[in-house]
GUNUFI-146686 format. One record per residue (C-alpha): residue number from 1; residue in one letter; x, y, z. Coordinates in steps of 0.25 Angstrom, whole numbers. Layout:
N
k:r:px:py:pz
NUM:a:X:Y:Z
...
% end
This chain:
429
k:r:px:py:pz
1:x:45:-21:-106
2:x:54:-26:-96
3:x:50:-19:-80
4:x:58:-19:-68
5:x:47:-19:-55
6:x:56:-16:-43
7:x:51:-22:-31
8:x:42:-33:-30
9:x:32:-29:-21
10:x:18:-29:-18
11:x:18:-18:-31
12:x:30:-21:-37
13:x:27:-35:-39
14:x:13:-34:-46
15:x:17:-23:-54
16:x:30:-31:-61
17:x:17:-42:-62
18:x:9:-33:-69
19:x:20:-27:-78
20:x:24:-43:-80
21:x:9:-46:-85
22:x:7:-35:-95
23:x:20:-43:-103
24:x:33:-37:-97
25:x:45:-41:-91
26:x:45:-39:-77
27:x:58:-39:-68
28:x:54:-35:-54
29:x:66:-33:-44
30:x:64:-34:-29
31:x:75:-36:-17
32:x:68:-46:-11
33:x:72:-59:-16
34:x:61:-67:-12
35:x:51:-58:-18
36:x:57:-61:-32
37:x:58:-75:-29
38:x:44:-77:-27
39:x:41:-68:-40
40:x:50:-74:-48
41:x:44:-88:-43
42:x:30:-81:-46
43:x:25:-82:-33
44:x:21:-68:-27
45:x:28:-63:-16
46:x:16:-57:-9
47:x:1:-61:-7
48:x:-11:-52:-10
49:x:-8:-46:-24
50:x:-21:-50:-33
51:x:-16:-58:-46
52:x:-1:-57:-41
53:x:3:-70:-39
54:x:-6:-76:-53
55:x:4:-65:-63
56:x:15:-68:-56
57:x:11:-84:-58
58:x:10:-79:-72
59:x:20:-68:-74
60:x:32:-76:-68
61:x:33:-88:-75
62:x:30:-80:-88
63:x:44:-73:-86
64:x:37:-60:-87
65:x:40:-55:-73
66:x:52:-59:-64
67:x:58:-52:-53
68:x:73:-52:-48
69:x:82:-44:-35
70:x:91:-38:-47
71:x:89:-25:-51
72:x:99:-28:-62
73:x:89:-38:-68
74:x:78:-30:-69
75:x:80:-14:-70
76:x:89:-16:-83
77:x:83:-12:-96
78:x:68:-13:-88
79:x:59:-6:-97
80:x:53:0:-83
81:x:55:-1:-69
82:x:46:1:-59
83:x:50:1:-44
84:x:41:0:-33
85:x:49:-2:-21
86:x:45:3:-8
87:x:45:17:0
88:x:43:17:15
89:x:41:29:21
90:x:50:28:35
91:x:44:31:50
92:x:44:45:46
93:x:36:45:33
94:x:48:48:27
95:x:49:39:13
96:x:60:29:14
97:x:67:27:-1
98:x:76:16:4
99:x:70:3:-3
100:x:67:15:-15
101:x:81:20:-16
102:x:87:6:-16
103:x:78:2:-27
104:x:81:14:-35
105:x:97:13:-35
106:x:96:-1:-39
107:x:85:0:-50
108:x:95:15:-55
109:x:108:4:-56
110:x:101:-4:-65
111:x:92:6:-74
112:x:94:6:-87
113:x:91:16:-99
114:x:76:17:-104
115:x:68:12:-93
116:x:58:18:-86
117:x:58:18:-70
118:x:46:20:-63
119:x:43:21:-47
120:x:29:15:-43
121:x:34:17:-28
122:x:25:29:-21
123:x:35:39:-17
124:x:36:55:-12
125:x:35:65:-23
126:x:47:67:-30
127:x:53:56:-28
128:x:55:51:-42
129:x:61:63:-46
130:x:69:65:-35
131:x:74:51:-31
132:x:72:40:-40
133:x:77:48:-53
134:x:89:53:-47
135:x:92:39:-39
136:x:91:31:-53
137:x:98:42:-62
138:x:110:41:-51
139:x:110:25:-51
140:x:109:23:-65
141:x:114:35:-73
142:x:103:36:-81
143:x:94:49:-83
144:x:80:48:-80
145:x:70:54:-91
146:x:82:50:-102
147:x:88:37:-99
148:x:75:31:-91
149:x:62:36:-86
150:x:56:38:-72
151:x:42:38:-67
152:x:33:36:-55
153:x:21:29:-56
154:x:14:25:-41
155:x:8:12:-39
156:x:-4:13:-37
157:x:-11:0:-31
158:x:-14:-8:-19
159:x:-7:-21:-16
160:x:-16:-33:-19
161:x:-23:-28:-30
162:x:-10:-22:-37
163:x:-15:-27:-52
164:x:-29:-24:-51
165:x:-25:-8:-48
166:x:-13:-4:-58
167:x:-25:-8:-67
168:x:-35:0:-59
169:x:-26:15:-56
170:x:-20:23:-66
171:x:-4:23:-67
172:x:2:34:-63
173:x:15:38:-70
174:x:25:52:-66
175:x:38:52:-73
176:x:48:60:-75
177:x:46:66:-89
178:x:36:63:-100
179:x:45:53:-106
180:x:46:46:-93
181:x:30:48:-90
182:x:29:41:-105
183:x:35:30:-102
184:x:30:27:-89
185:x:18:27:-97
186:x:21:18:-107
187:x:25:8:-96
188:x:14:9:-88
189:x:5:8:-99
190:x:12:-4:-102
191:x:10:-13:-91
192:x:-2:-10:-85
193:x:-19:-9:-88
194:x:-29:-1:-83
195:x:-43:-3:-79
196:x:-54:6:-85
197:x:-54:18:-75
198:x:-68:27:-79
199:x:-68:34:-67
200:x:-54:41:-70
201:x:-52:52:-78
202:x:-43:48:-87
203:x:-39:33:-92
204:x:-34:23:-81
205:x:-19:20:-87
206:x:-4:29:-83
207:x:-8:41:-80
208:x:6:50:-81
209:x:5:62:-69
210:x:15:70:-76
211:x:25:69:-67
212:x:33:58:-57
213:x:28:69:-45
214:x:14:67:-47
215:x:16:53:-48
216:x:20:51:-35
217:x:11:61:-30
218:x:-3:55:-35
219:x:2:41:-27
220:x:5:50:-15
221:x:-9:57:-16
222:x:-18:46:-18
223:x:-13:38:-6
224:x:-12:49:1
225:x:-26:54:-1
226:x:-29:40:5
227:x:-21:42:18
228:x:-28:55:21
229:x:-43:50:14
230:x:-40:39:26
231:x:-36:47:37
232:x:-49:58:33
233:x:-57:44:35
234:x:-49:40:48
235:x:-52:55:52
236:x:-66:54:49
237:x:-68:38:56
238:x:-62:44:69
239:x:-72:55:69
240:x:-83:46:67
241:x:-80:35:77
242:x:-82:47:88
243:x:-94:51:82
244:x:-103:42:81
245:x:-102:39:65
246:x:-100:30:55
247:x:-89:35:46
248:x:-90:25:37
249:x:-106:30:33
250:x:-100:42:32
251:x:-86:39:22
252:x:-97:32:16
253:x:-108:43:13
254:x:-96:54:11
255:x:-91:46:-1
256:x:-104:43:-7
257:x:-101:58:-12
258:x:-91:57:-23
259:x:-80:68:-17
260:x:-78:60:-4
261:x:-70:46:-4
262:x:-67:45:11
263:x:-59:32:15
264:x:-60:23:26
265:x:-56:23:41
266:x:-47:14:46
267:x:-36:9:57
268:x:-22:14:48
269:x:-19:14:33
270:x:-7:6:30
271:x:1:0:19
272:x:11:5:8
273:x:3:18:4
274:x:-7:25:12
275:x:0:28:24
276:x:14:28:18
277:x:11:39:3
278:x:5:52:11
279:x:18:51:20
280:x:27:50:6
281:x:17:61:2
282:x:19:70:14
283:x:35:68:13
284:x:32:77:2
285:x:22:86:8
286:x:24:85:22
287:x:15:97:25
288:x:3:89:19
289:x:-6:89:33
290:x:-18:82:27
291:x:-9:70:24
292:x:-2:68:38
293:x:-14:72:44
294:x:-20:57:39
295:x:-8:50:39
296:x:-9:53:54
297:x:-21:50:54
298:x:-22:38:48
299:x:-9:32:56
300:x:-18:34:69
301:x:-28:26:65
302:x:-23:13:71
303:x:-20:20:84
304:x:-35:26:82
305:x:-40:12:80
306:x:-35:7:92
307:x:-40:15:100
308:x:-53:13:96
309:x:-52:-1:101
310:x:-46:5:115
311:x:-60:12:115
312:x:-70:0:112
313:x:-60:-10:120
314:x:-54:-1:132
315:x:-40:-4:137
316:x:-35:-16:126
317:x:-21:-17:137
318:x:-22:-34:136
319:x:-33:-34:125
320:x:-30:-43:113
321:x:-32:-38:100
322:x:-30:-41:87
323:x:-27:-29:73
324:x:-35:-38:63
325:x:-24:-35:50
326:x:-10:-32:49
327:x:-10:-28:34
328:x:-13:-14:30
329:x:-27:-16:23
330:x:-35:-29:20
331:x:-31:-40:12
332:x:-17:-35:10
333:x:-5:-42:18
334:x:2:-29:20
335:x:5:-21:32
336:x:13:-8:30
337:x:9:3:36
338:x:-3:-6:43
339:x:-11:-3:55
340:x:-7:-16:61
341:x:3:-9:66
342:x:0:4:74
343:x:-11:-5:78
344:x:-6:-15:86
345:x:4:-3:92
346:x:-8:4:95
347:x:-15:-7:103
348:x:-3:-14:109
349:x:0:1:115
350:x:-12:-1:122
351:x:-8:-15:128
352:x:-16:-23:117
353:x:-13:-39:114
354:x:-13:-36:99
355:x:-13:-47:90
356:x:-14:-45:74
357:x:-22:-53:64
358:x:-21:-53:49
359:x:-25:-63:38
360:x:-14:-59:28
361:x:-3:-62:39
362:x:2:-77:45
363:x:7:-76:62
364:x:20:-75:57
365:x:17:-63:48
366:x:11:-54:58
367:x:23:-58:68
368:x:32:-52:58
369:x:23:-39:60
370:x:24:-40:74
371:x:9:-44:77
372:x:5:-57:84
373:x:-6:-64:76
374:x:-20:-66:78
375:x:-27:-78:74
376:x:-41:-74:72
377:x:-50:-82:83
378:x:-41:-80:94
379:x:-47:-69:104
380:x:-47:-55:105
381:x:-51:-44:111
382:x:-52:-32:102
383:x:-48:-33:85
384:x:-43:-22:75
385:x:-45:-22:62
386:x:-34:-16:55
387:x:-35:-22:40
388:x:-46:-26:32
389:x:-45:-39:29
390:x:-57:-46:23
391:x:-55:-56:35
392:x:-58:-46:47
393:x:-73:-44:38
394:x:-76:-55:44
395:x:-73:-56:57
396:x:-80:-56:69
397:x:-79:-59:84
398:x:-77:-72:82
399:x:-66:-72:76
400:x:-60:-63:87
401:x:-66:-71:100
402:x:-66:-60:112
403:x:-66:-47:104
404:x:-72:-35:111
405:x:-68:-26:99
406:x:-66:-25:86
407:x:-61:-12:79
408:x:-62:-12:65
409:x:-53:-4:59
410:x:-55:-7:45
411:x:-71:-8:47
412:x:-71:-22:41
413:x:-83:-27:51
414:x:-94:-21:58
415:x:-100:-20:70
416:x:-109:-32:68
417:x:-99:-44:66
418:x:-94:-41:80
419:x:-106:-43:89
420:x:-102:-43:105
421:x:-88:-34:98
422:x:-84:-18:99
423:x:-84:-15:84
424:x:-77:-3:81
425:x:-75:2:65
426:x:-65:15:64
427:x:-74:27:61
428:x:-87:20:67
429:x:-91:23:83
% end
């Protein structure tokens, strides 16, 4: 088949490598010039992604995936296209369709009879119905259902491991008509495996929902679940910490019984999905009180978390203090939607020297954030851990000279590496 991947990014990117690996040609279009360069010199635009940079070493060379800024290249006569270009949702948890939009009429100029469209993008139900048919019947003429098919499938992994989980999930498929479902199918099918799954119900493989709703539903209700399983956690760790108990003995002897899987307590929940799905979800649902309830929740936590150094340490007017990790979650060099930020607000607030530390990120990189940097052996007097980078396991006071507190918000230490230290752990007095 020949493929169109619109937008080369930290999902795109892997995807038009794996659909390259299983034999077919790839043409991946991105408005960013000097991410095709790089892909089209093979050299991947972005670190972390297992396996990414040795395929593309591979795939490149091979002519079997190349990628281009012309729409005009790559849409006409593709077998399929898949688009995964970004949705932001504005100040107001209000999705923003602009980068979507732009995408769309661009891809509708240059369709052509026969293919098969499909939207990994995770978007607001109703949305391919209701948008993205009419926009790419209106730009290219064409009727959907008769002269090409639509479908939405959500992606469905995390960055870093992108390979090692399209083989792991099942692909979920919603189309617009049987025919459209079928096809969807088919391609699917075509340029992905699947691992054994025993524990599911029915084979791992596409699984077609029945309808392009439902998709985009089941991508909205399992992050979602995530956000409000988290904020039930957060909930539960703030109980616990004025109480005098261990909530993670607890999580961990409520979910030795099978009906109970309760997450983990932390200072925020940040990136691309969790905090941003439930707000898509309750654009659609906006009387869905459980949902908002631990979406507020969960966005007071780095607030909450500061103020539990403000207990341990007093007034922290003048204190120097380091937020240990500007990325979202450990290991990743991502930082949307990150605590980081509502962090160091929090504490400069308070008259706080705040200084911000992270393996992933140069000086120059953490400037651009607006962060000064920390060098790990200059002195301090209080630390926050905010991602959990396998670094900070093991750290200890000498790497922090002067610490009087340590706040572990992603409880990546213990109590026992910082002797002479206030150790506090979210959800533990």
């Amino acid at each position: 088949m020949k493929i169109a991947v619109v937008a080369l990014g930290k999902i795109g990117l892997p995807l038009a490598v794996q659909f390259a690996d299983k034999g077919h040609e790839v043409i991946g279009v991105d408005v960013n010039q000097q991410v095709v360069d790089l892909v089209n010199a093979g050299t991947e635009p972005f670190p972390g992604e297992a396996h990414l940079q040795e395929k593309l070493s591979e795939l490149v060379p091979a002519g079997r995936l190349k990628a281009t800024t012309e729409y005009a290249e790559a849409i006409p006569n593709a077998d399929a296209v898949v688009l995964v270009v970004p949705l932001f949702v504005d100040k107001d948890a209000r999705p923003d369709f602009g980068w979507m939009d732009a995408a769309t009429a661009d891809l509708a100029k240059h369709l052509t009879p026969g293919t098969l469209v499909s939207y990994e993008t995770t978007l607001p139900v109703g949305t391919t119905r209701t948008r993205w048919k009419p926009a790419l019947e209106a730009g290219s003429g064409l009727t959907e259902g008769k002269d090409f098919h639509l479908v939405f499938s959500p992606e469905r992994v995390l960055t870093g491991r992108v390979f090692e989980d399209l083989r792991k999930y099942p692909k979920l498929i919603g189309g617009l008509s049987e025919a459209g479902a079928q096809r969807a199918t088919e391609f699917y099918e075509a340029v992905l495996d699947f691992d054994e799954r025993p524990d599911l119900k029915r084979p791992n493989g596409v699984w077609d929902l029945g309808s392009a709703e439902a998709s985009e539903l089941a991508k909205l209700a399992e992050t979602t679940y995530r956000d409000v399983n988290i904020g039930l956690a957060n909930q539960f760790a703030r109980f616990a910490t004025t109480s005098g108990i261990d909530i993670y003995q607890v999580i961990e002897a409520s979910n030795s019984q099978p009906y109970s899987h309760i997450h983990q307590p932390g200072i925020a929940v940040g990136g691309h999905c969790i905090p941003v799905y439930p707000r898509l979800y309750l654009w659609n649902d906006p009387e869905a009180t459980v949902v908002r309830a631990a979406r507020e929740a969960n966005a007071q936590m780095p607030e909450y978390t500061v103020g539990l150094l403000e207990g341990a340490y007093g007034d922290l007017a003048g204190a120097k203090v380091v937020v240990l990790g500007a990325a979202y979650r450990g290991g990743v060099k991502e930082t949307a939607f990150s605590g980081v930020f509502d962090a160091v607000e929090s504490l400069k607030r308070r008259g706080a020297v705040v200084k911000v530390h992270d393996p992933l990120y140069s000086d120059e990189e953490l400037s651009k954030l607006g962060f000064e940097a920390h060098h790990l052996g200059e002195p301090v007097d209080a630390a926050v851990v905010q991602a959990d980078h396998t670094e900070y396991r093991s750290l200890g006071p000498a790497d922090l000279p002067g610490i009087k507190v340590f706040i572990d918000g992603r409880r990546v230490s213990s109590a026992d590496a910082w002797d002479g230290v206030l150790y506090r752990v979210i959800g533990k007095s």
